[in-house]
C-alpha positions in Angstrom: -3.9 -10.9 -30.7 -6.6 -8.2 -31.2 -7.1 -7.3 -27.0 -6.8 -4.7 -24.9 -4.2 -4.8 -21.7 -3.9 -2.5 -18.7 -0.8 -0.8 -17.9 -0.1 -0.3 -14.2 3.2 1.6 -13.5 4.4 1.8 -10.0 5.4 4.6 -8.9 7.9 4.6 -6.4 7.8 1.6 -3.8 8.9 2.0 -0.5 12.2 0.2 -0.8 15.9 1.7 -0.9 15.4 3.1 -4.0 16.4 7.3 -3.6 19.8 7.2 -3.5 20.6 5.1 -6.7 18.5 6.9 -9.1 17.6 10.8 -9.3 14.1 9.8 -11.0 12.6 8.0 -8.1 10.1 10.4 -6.7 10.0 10.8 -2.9 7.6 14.2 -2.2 4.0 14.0 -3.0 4.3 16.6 -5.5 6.8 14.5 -7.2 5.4 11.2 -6.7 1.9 12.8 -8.4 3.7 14.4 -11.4 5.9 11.4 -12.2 2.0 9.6 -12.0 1.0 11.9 -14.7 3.6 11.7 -17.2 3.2 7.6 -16.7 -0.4 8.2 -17.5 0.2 10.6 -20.7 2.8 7.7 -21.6 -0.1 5.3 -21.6 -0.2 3.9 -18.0 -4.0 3.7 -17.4 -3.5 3.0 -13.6 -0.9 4.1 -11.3 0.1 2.3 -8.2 0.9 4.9 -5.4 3.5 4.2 -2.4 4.5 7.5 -0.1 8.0 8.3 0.9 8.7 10.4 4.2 9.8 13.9 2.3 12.8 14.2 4.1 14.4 11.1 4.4 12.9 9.2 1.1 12.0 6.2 3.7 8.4 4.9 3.1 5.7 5.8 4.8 2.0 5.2 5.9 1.1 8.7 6.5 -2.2 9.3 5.3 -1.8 12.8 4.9 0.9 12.3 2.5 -1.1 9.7 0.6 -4.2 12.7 0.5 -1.7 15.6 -1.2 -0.8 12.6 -3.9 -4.3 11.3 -4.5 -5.8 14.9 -4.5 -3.1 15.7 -7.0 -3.7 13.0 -9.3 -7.4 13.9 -9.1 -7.1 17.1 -9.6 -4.5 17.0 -12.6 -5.8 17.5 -16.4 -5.0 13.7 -17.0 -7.9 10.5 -16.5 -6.1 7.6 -14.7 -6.7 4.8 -12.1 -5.4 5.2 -8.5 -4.0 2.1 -7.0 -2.9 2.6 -3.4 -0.4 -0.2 -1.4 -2.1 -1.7 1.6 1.0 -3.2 2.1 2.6 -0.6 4.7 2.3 -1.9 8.7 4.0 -5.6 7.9 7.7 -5.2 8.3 8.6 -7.3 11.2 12.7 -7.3 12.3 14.1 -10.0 14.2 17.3 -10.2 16.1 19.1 -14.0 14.5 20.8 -14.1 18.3 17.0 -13.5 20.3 14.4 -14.1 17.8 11.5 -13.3 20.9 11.5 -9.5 20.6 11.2 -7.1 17.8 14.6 -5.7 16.1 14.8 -2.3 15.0 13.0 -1.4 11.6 10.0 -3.1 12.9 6.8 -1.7 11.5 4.0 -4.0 12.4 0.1 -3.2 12.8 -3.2 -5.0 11.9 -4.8 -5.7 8.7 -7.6 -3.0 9.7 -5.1 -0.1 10.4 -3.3 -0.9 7.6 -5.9 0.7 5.8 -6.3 3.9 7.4 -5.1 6.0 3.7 -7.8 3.7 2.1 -10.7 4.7 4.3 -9.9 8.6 4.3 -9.3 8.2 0.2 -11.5 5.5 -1.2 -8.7 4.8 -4.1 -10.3 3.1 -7.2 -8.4 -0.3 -6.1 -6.0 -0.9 -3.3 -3.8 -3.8 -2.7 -4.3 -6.7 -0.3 -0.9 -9.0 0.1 -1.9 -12.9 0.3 0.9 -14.3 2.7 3.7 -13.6 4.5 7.7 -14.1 3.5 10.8 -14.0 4.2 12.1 -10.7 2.5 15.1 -10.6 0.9 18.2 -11.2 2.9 18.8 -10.7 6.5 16.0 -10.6 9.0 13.0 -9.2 7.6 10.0 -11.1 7.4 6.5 -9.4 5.4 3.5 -10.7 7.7 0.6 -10.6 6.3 -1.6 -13.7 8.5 -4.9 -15.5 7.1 -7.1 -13.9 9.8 -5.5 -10.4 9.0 -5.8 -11.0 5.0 -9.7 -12.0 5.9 -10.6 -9.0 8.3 -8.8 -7.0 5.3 -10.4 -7.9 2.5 -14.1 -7.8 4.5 -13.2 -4.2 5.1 -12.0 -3.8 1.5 -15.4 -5.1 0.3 -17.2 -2.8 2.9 -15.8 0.8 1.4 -16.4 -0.3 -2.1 -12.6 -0.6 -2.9 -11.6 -3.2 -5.6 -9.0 -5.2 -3.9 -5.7 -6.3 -5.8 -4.6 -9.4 -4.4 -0.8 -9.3 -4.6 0.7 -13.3 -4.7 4.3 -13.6 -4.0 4.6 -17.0 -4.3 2.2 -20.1 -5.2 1.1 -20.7 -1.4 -0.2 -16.9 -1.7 -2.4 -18.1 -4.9 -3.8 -20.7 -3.1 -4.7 -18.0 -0.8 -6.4 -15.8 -3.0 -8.5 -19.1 -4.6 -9.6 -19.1 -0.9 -10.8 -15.9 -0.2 -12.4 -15.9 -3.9 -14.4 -19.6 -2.8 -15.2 -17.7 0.4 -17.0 -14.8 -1.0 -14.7 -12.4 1.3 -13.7 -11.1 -2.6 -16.2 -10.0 -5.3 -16.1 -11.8 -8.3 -14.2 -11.2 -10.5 -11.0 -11.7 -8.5 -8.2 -9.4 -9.6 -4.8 -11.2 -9.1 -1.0 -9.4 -9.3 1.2 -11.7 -9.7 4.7 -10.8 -8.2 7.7 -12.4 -9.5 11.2 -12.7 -9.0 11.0 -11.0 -5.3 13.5 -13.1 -3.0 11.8 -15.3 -1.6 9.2 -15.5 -3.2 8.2 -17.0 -6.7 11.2 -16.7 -9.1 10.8 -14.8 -12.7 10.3 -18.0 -14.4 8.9 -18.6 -17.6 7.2 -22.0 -16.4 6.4 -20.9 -13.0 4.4 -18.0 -14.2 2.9 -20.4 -16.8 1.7 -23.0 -13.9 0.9 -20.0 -11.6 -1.5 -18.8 -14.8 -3.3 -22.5 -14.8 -4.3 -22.6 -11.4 -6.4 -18.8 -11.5 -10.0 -19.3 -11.5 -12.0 -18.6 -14.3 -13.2 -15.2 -15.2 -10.2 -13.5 -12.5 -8.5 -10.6 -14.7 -4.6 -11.0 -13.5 -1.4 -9.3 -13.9 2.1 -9.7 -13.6 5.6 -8.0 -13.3 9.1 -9.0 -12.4 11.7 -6.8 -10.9 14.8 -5.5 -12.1 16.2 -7.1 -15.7 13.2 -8.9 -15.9 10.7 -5.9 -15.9 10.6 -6.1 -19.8 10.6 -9.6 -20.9 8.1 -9.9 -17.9 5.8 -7.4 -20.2 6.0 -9.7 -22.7 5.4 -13.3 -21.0 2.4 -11.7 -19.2 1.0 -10.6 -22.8 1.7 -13.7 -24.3 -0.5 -15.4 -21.9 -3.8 -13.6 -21.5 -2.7 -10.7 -18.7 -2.1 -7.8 -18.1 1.0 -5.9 -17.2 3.3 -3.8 -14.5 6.4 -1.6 -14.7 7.6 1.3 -12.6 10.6 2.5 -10.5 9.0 0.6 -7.7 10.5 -2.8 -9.7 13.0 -1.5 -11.9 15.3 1.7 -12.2 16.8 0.9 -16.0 16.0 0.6 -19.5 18.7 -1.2 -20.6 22.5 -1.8 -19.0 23.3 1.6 -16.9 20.0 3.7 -18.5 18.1 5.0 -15.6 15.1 6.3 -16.6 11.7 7.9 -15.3 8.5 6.1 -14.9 7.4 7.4 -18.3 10.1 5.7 -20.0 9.6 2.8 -18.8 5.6 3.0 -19.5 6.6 3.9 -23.7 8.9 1.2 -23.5 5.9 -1.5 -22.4 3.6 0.5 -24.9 6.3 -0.7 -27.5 6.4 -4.3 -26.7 2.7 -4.4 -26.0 1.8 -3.1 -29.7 4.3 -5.3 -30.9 2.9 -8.0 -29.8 -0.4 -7.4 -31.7 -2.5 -6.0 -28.6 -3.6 -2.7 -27.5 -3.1 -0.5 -24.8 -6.1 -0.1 -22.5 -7.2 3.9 -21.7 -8.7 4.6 -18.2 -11.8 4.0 -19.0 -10.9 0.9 -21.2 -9.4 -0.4 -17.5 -12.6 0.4 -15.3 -14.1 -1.8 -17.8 -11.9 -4.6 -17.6 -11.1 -4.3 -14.0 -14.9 -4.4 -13.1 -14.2 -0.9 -11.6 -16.8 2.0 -10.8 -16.9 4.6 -13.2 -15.0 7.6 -13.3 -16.6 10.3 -11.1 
């Protein structure tokens, strides 16, 4: 296979994570050491969520997204920040009176969901490409085209290399769009999220006919959540990406194994160099990622 691919592990999400596994980091000290063993494991980028320190709920803080980043940047190791843009688009509604917000809401605009990215200027940041309906219950992820467009304009302007994260295959037809519509540099850098009710299933052939319809030249990723984290490693190798792991998707390696980040980074190492390919460094990444250089 002869090729480099980029390791991105995520960190630690924002979802309800902390109380079924002791490794998932919640303080910013923790959260930026776990990001430094992923990266001596072989993660050349991490993707960094913040958790409120004392309840472990996620947050948008920016000053607990600056102790993290400064961490990282300050630490002895070389490694890629990623920072979520996806905070600010958790809209509850009541099933009896769907006309007002239910509790849990935690809904701003595209611009101020970007507040962290403007103080920090992270080498990439992600930009969701859709809304959808979240798991069971009530939630709903919005994420509307005129948000996603005043977003990624903003993105552009601070010199931030935008992720677009795709859910699901109306999200990809998204993404084609913005890409067309010059709101995104080329070349396009696609996630592509699997398995995430209810959105695109962890599906050999989905991901496969997701694959066909990226435009030429984009550099994309993939991942899947849960069982599916590893295999997912794997089918995303196998067809010309690059790859994600991380307790933000995934708290085991293997039935009733919970392990830390850099576990689950060795573990993709493994099936990556198995497979014939190589893992990118940092600087391997910028390259491939069309990123700035390290400063």
């Amino acid at each position: 296979m002869n090729r480099k691919v980029v390791i991105t592990c995520a960190l630690t999400g924002a979802g309800d994570t902390v109380g079924k596994s002791e490794h998932v980091p919640v303080t910013p000290e923790q959260i930026a050491e776990s990001g430094i063993e992923a990266a001596r494991a072989g993660a050349a980028v991490v993707h960094v969520h913040v958790r409120d320190p004392q309840t472990g709920a996620g947050s948008r803080d920016v000053a607990l997204y600056r102790e993290v980043v400064r961490r990282l940047r300050e630490s002895d190791v070389d490694v890629v920040i990623n920072t979520t843009a996806g905070m600010g688009g958790d809209l509850f509604l009541d099933p009896e009176d769907p006309s007002g917000f239910a509790e849990g809401t935690d809904l701003v605009n595209g611009i101020e969901r970007l507040a962290h990215v403007e103080d920090l200027l992270p080498d990439i940041c992600t930009l969701d490409c859709g809304s959808l309906n979240f798991g069971e219950g009530s939630l709903v992820y919005v994420s509307t085209p005129d948000m996603l467009r005043a977003g990624a304009k903003r993105i552009q302007e601070l010199g931030v290399r935008p992720e677009l994260e795709i859910f699901d295959t109306g999200h990809l037809w998204f993404a084609n769009k913005l890409l067309e519509e010059g709101l995104i540099d080329r070349p396009g850098m696609y996630q592509l999220c699997m398995g995430i009710p209810y959105g695109a299933p962890a599906e050999p052939a989905l991901l496969a006919a997701m694959v066909a319809q990226i435009p030429p030249g984009v550099v994309w990723a993939s991942f899947a959540i849960g069982r599916m984290q590893m295999p997912w490693v794997a089918q995303s190798v196998l067809l010309g990406g690059h790859v994600r792991v991380g307790l933000e998707d995934n708290l085991y390696l293997g039935r009733g194994n919970k392990v830390g980040n850099a576990a689950l980074v060795a573990n993709a190492v493994t099936i990556i160099e198995a497979m014939g390919a190589e893992v990118a460094t940092p600087d391997e990444a910028r390259e491939i990622l069309s990123l700035r250089p390290r400063a």
